[in-house]
FIMIPA-96669 format. One record per residue (C-alpha): residue number from 1; residue in three letters; x, y, z. Coordinates in pm, whole numbers, plus 32768, in hexadecimal, padded with zeros to 4 digits. Example, Ala and Ser with C-alpha at 12.3 -4.5 7.8 and 13.67 -1.06 7.14 Angstrom:
! FIMIPA-96669
[pt 1 'ALA' [84CE 7E3E 830C]] [pt 2 'SER' [8557 7F96 82CA]] 
//
This chain:
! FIMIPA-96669
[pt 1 'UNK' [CB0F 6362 57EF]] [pt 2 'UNK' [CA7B 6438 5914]] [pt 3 'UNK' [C945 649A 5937]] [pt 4 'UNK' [C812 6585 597A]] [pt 5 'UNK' [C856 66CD 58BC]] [pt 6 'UNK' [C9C3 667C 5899]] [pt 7 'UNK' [C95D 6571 578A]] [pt 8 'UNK' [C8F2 66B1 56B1]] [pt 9 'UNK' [CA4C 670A 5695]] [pt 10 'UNK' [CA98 65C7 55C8]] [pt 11 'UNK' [C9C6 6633 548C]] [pt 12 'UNK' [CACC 66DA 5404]] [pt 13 'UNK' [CBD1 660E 543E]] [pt 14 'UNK' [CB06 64FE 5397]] [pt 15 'UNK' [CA94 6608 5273]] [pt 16 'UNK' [CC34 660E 524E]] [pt 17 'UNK' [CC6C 64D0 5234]] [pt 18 'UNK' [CB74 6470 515C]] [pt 19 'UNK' [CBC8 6587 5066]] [pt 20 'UNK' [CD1E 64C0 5053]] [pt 21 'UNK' [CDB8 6607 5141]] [pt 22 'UNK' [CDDD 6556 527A]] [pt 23 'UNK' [CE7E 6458 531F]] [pt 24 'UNK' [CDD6 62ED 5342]] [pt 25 'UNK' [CCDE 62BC 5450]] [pt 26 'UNK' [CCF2 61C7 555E]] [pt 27 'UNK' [CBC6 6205 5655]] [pt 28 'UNK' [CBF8 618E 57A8]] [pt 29 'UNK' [CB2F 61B1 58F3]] [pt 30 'UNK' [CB4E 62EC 59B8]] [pt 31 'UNK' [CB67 61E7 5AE9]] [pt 32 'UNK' [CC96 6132 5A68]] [pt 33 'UNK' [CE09 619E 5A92]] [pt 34 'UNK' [CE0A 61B2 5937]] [pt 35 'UNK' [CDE6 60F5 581B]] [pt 36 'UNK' [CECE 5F81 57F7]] [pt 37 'UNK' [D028 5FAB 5761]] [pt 38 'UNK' [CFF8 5EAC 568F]] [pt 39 'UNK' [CEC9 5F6D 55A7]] [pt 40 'UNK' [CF9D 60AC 55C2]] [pt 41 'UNK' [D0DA 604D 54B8]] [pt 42 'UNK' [D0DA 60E1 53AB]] [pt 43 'UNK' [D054 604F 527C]] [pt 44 'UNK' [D0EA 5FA7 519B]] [pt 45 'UNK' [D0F6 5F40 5005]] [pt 46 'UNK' [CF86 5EAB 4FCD]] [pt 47 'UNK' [CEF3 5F6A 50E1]] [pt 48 'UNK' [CEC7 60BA 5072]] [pt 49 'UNK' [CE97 6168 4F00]] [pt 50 'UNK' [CEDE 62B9 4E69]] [pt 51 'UNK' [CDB1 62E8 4DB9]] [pt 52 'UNK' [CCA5 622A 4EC6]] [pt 53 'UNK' [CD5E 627E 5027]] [pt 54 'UNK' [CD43 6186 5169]] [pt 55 'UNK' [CC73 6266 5221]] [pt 56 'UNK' [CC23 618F 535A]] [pt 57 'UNK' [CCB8 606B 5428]] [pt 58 'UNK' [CB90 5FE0 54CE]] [pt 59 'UNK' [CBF0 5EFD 55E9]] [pt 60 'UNK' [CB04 5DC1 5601]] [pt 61 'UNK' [CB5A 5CCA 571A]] [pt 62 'UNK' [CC32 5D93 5827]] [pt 63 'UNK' [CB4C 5D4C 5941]] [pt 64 'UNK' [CB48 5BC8 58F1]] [pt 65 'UNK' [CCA2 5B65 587E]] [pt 66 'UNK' [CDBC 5BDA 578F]] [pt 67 'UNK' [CD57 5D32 56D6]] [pt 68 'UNK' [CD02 5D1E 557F]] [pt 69 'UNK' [CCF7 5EB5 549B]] [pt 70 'UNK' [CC20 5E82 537E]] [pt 71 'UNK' [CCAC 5F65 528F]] [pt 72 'UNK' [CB78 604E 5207]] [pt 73 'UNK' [CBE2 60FD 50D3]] [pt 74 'UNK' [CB1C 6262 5050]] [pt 75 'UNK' [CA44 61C6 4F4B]] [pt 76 'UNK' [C9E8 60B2 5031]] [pt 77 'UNK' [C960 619D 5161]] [pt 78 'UNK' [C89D 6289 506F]] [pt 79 'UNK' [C824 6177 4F82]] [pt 80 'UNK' [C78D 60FC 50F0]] [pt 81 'UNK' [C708 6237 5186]] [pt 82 'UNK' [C667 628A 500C]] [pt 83 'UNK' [C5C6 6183 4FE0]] [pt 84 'UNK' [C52C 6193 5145]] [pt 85 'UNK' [C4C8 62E0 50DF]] [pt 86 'UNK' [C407 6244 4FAA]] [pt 87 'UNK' [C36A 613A 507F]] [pt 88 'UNK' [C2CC 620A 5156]] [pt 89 'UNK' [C26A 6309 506A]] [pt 90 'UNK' [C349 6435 506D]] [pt 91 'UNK' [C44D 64C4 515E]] [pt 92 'UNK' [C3DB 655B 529F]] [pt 93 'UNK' [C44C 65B8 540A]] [pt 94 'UNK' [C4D7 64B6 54DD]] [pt 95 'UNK' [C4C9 6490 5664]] [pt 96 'UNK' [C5E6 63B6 56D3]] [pt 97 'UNK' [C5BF 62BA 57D5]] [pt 98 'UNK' [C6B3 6202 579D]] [pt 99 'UNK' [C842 620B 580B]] [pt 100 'UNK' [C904 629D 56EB]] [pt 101 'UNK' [C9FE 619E 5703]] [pt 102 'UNK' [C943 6081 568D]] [pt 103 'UNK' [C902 606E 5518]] [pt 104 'UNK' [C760 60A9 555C]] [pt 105 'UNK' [C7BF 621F 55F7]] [pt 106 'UNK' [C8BE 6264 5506]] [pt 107 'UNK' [C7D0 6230 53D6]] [pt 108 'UNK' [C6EC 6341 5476]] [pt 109 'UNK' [C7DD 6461 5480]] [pt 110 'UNK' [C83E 63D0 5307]] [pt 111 'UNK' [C6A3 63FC 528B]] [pt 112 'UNK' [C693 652D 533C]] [pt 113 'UNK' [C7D0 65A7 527C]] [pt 114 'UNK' [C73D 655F 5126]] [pt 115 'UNK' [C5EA 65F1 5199]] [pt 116 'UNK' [C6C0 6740 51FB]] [pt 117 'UNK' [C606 6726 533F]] [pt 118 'UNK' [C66A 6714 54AF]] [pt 119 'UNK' [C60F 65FE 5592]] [pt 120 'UNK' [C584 662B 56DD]] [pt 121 'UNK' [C64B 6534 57D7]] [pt 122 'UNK' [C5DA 647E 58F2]] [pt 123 'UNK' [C6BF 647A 5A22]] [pt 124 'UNK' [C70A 6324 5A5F]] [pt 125 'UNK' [C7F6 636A 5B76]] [pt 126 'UNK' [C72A 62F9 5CA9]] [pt 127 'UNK' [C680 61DE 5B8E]] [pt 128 'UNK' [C548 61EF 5AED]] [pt 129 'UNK' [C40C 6261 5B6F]] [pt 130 'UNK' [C2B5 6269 5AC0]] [pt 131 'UNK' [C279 63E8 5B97]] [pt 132 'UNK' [C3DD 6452 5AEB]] [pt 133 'UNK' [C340 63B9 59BB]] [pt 134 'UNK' [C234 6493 59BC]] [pt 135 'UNK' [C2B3 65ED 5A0C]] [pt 136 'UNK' [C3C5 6597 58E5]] [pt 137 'UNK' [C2C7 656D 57E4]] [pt 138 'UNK' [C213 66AA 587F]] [pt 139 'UNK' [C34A 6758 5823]] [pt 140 'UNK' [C351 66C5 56CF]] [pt 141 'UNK' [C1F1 6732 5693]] [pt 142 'UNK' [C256 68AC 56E5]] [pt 143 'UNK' [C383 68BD 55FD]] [pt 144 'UNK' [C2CB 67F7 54D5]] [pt 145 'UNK' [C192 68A3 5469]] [pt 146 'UNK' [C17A 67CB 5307]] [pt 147 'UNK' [C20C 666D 526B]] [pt 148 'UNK' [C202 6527 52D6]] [pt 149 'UNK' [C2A4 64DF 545E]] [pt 150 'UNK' [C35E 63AC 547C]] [pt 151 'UNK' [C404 62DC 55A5]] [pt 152 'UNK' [C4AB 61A1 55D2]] [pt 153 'UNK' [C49F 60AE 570E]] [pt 154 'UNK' [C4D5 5F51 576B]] [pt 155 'UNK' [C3E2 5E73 581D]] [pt 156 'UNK' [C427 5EAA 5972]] [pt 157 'UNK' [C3C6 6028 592D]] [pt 158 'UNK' [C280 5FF7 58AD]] [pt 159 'UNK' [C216 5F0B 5995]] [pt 160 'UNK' [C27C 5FE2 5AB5]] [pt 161 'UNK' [C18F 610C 59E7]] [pt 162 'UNK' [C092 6017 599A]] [pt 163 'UNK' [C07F 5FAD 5B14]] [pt 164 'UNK' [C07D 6128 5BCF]] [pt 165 'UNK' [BF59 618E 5A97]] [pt 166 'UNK' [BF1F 632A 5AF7]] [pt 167 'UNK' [BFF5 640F 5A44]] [pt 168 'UNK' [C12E 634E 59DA]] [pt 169 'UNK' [BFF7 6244 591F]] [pt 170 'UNK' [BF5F 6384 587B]] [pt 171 'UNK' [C0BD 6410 5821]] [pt 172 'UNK' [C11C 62C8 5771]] [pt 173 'UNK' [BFF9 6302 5697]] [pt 174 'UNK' [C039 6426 564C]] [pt 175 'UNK' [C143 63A7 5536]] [pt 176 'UNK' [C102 6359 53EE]] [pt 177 'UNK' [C203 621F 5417]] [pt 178 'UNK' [C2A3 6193 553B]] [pt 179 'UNK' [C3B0 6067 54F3]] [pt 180 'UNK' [C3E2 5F8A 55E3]] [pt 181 'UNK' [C51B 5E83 559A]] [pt 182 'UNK' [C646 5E2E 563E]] [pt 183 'UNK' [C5B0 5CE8 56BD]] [pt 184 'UNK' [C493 5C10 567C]] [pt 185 'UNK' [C311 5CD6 571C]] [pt 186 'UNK' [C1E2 5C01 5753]] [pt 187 'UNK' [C0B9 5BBC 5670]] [pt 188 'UNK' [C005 5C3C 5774]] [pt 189 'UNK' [C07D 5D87 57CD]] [pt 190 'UNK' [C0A4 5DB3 5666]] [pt 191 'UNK' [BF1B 5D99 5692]] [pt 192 'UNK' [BEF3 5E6A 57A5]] [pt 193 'UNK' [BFB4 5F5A 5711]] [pt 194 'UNK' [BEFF 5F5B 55CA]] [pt 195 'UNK' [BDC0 5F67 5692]] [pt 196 'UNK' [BE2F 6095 5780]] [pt 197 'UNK' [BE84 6175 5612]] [pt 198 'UNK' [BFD1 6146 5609]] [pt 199 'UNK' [C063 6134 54AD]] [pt 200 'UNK' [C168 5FFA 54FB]] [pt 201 'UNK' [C26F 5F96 5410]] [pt 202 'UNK' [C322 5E21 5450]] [pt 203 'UNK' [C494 5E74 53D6]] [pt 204 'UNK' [C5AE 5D72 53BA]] [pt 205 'UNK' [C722 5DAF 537A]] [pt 206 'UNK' [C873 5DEC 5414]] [pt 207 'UNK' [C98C 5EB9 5415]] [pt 208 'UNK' [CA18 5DCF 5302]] [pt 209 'UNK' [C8E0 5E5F 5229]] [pt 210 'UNK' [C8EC 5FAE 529C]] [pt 211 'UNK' [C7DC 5F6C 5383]] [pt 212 'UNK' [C681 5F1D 5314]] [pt 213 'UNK' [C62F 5EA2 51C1]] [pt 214 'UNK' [C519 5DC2 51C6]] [pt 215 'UNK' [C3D4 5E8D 51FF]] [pt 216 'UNK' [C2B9 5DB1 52A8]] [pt 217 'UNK' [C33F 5C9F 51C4]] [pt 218 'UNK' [C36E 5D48 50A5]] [pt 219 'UNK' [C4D8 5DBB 504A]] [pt 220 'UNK' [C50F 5EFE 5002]] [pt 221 'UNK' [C584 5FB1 4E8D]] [pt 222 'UNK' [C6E5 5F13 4E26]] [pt 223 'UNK' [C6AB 5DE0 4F18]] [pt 224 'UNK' [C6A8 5C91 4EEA]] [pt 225 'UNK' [C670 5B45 4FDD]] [pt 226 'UNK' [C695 59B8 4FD5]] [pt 227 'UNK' [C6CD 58A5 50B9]] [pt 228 'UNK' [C7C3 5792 50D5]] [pt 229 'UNK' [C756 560B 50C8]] [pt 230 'UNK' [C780 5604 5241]] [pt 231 'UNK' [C685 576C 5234]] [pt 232 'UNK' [C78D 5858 5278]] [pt 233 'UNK' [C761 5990 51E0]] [pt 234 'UNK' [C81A 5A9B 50F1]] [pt 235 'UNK' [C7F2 5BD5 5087]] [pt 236 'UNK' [C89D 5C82 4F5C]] [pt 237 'UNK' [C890 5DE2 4EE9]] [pt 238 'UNK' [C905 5F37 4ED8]] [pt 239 'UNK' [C8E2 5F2D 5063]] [pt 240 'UNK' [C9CB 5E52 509B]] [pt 241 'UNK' [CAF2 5E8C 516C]] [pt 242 'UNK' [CC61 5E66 509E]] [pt 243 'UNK' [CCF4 5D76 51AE]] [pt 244 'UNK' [CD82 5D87 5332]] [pt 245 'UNK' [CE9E 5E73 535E]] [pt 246 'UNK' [CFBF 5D70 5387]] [pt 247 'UNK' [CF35 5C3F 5323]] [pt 248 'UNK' [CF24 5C04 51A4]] [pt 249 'UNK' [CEB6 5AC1 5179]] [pt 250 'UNK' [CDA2 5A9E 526B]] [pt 251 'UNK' [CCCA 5987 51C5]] [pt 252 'UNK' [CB76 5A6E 5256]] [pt 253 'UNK' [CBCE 5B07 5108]] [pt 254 'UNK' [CBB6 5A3D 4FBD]] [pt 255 'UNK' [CBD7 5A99 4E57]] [pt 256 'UNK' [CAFA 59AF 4D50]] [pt 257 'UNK' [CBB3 5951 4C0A]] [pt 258 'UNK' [CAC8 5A85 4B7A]] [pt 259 'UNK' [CB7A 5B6E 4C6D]] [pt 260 'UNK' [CA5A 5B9D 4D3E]] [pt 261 'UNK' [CAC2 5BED 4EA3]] [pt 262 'UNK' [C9C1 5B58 4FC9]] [pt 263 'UNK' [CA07 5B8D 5130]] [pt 264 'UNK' [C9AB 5A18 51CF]] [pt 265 'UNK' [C906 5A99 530F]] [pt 266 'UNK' [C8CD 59A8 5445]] [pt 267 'UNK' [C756 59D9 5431]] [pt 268 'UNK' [C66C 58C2 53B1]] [pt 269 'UNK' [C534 58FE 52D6]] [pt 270 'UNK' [C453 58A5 51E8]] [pt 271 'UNK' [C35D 593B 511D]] [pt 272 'UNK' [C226 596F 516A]] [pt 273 'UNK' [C0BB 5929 50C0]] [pt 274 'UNK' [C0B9 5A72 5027]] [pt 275 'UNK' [C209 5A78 4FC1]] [pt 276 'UNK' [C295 5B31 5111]] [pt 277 'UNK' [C3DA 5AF5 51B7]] [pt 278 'UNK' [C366 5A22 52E7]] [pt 279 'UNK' [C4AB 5A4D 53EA]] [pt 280 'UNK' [C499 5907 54C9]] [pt 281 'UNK' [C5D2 593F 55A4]] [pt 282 'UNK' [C72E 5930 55DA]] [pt 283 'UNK' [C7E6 5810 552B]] [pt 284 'UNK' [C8AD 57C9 56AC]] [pt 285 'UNK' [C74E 57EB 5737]] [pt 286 'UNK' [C6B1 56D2 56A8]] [pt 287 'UNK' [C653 55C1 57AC]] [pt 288 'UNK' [C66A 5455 574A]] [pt 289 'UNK' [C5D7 5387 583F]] [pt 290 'UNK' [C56A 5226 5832]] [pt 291 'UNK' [C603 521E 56BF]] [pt 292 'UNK' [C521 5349 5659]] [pt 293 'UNK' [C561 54BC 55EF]] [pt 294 'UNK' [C4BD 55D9 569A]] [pt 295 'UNK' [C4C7 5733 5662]] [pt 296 'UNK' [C4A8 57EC 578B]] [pt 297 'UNK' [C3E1 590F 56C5]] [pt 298 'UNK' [C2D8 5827 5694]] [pt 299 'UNK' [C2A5 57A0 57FE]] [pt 300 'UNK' [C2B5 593C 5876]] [pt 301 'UNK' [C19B 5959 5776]] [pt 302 'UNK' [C0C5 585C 57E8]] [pt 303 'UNK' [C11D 58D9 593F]] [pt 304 'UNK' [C0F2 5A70 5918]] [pt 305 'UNK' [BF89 5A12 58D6]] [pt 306 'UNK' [BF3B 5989 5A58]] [pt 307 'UNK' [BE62 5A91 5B13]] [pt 308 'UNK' [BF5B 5A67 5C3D]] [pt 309 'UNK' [C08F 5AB2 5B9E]] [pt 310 'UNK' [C136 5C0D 5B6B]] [pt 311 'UNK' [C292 5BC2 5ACC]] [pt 312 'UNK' [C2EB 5A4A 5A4E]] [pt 313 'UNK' [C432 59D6 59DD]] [pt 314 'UNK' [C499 584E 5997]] [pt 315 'UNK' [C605 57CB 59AD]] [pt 316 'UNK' [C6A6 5650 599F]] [pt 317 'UNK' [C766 55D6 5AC2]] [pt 318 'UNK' [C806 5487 5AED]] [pt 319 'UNK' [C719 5344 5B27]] [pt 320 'UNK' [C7D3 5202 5B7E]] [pt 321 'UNK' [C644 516B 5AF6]] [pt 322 'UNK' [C614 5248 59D6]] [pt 323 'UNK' [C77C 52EA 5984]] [pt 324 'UNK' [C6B7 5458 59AC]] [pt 325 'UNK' [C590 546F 5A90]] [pt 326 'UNK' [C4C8 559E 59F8]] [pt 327 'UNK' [C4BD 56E1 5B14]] [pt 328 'UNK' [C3CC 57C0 5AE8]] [pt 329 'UNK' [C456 58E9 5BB6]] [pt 330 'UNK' [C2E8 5A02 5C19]] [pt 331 'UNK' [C2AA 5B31 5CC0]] [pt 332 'UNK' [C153 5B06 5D45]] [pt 333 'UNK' [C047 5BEB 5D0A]] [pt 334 'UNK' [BF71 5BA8 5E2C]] [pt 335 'UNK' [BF74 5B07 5F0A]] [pt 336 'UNK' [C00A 5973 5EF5]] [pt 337 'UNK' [C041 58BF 5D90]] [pt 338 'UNK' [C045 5739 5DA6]] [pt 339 'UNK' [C124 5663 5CFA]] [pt 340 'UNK' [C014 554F 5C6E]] [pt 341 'UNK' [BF35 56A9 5BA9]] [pt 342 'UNK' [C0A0 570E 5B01]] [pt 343 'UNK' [C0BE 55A0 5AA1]] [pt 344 'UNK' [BF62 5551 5A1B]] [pt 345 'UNK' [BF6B 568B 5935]] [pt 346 'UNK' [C098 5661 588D]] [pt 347 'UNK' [C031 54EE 5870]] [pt 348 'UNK' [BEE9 5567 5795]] [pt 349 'UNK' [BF8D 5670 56F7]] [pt 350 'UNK' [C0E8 55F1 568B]] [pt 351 'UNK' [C0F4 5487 56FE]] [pt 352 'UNK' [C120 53CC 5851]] [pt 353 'UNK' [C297 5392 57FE]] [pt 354 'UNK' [C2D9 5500 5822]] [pt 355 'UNK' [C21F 5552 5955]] [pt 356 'UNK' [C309 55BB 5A87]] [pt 357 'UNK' [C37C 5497 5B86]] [pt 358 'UNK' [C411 55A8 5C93]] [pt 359 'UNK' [C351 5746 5CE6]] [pt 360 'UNK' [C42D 582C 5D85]] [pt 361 'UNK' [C38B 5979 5DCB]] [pt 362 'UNK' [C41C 5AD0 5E12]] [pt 363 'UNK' [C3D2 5C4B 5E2B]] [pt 364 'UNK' [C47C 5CAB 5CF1]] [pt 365 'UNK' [C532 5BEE 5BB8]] [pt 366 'UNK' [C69E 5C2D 5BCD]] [pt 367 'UNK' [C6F6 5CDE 5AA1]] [pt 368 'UNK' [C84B 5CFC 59C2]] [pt 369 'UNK' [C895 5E46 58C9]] [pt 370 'UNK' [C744 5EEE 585E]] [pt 371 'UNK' [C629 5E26 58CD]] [pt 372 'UNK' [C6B7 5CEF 5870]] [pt 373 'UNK' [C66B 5BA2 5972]] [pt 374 'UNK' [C7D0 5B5C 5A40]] [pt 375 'UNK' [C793 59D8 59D5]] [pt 376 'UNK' [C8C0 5994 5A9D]] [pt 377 'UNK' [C85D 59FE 5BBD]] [pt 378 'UNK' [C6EF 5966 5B98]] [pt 379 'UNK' [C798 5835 5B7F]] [pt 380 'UNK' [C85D 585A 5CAC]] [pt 381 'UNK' [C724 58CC 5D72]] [pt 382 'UNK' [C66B 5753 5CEB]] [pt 383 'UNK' [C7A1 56A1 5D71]] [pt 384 'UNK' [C7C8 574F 5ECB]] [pt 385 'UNK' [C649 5734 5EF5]] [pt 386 'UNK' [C653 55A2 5EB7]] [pt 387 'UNK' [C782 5562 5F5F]] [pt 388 'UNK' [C6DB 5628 608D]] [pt 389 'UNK' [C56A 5569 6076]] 
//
């Protein structure tokens, strides 16, 4: 999908195809060559319905391995976008910050359909800046004189607005809700978010849900969550996706002897004190080292917290002591951070069997899709920068 203005010109086509008027959907990266032959076949029996078209193939994993196209009927997408509209208390006007291609982006032109309302877009061709931020949402303000204004970013984007403050800070609260999703944000810029104005909203989802549908915690209208024994969790609902194009009996999708459909996500959780989805981390991304489990989302909590650091993440690399030495991966904030303070925090906060054995710092976190940590490359950064002590 391109974008700038030329994003504009995909409303209709959308509109089309979720009348039932146009053909399916399959949005793809205005960088790319085009989309993968294997997500464009056509569909086939199971994959597509008279009465509630296939509207979108979402691609989910071409960056990290074979492609898979959640198939994203018409009911599905609109039950989604409505009941985001009923969350946050009515349709409105939409700024989108996002690429259109990913699920997040695509979900914005979809509200902003149902609202009858066009969005503003931020050109994201030279990358996000908080500057391009703020004249966006200036333009927004011109062309919306009443209703709510919405926007959606991940975590890397409000950081980068919470850090330059000014104009693109006052924009951001400017908006009567701004999502943030896409990958896990910090309690603490949650906090210093919340304390600058901004209206935040923790989402969590994929494309196999339609994109978000679990509201800071809570799921939304026609949603449902649980978790495995082992804590992995699923979500059922009139969100959910019908399948991958191509591959009809992928076990992520299960059918209970009810016929209840979940989609078995690799995410861990639990829920919290107050009933809350708590999302601990990736089911891959768990660390077990010395014989004990540790979520990574923990240890970056613990972390975020330290006065010297900016941007945390924590990955597991081989330990011929431990089987996985815990890595705590931080961009500094100023000036040096020491090993020994990253270790005796997590040790009070979580416990001493979580705290990082190895820091490797850098000037940014490598990053994979929208905001998400490239946990692959972390770990190749931990190795390279043992290997080379």
């Amino acid at each position: 999908m391109p974008g700038g203005d030329a994003t504009l010109g995909l409303l209709p086509i959308l509109r089309r195809a979720l009348d039932g008027e146009g053909p399916v959907l399959l949005p793809f990266s205005a960088d790319a060559s085009g989309p993968d032959d294997r997500l464009t076949r056509p569909l086939v029996v199971g994959e597509d319905d008279a009465d509630d078209p296939t509207v979108l193939v979402m691609s989910t994993s071409g960056s990290t391995g074979s492609p898979k196209g959640a198939l994203l009927s018409r009911s599905a997408v609109l039950a989604s976008a409505g009941a985001t509209n009923t969350r946050l208390g009515g349709p409105g006007t939409w700024l989108l910050a996002l690429p259109a291609h990913h699920i997040a982006g695509t979900q914005v032109l979809v509200r902003s359909l149902l609202a009858q309302t066009t969005p503003v877009m931020l050109d994201l061709r030279d990358g996000f800046s908080p500057n391009g931020f703020a004249a966006a949402t200036e333009e927004l303000n011109l062309r919306s004189d009443s209703g709510p204004r919405y926007t959606a970013l991940v975590p890397t984007q409000l950081y980068r607005v919470l850090e330059a403050g000014g104009d693109a800070l006052d924009a951001l609260t400017t908006y009567d809700a701004v999502l943030v999703g896409g990958a896990a944000m910090s309690r603490t810029s949650i906090e210093r978010a919340e304390d600058a104005g901004v209206a935040v909203v923790t989402t969590y989802g994929m494309s196999e849900t339609c994109g978000g549908c679990v509201y800071d915690g809570r799921p939304l209208g026609g949603v449902w969550w649980r978790t495995e024994d082992d804590g992995r969790v699923e979500i059922t609902g009139e969100v959910l996706a019908r399948g991958y194009h191509g591959r009809p009996d992928d076990p992520a999708f299960r059918t209970d002897p009810d016929g209840t459909r979940w989609f078995r996500t690799d995410d861990i959780g639990e829920a919290g004190d107050d009933g809350a989805l708590r999302i601990l981390g990736r089911y891959d991304d768990v660390i077990v080292t010395g014989g004990l489990k540790v979520a990574p989302s923990v240890v970056e909590a613990a972390i975020d917290g330290h006065a010297e650091v900016a941007e945390v993440a924590v990955v597991g690399v081989p330990d011929e002591d431990w089987g996985q030495r815990v890595v705590a991966v931080v961009v500094p904030r100023d000036g040096a951070v020491e090993l020994a303070g990253l270790q005796r925090r997590v040790a009070d906060v979580v416990a001493s069997y979580a705290a990082p054995r190895q820091l490797v710092v850098v000037d940014k976190i490598p990053l994979l899709g929208p905001g998400k940590p490239d946990r692959a490359a972390l770990r190749s950064l931990a190795v390279a920068a043992n290997d080379g002590r």
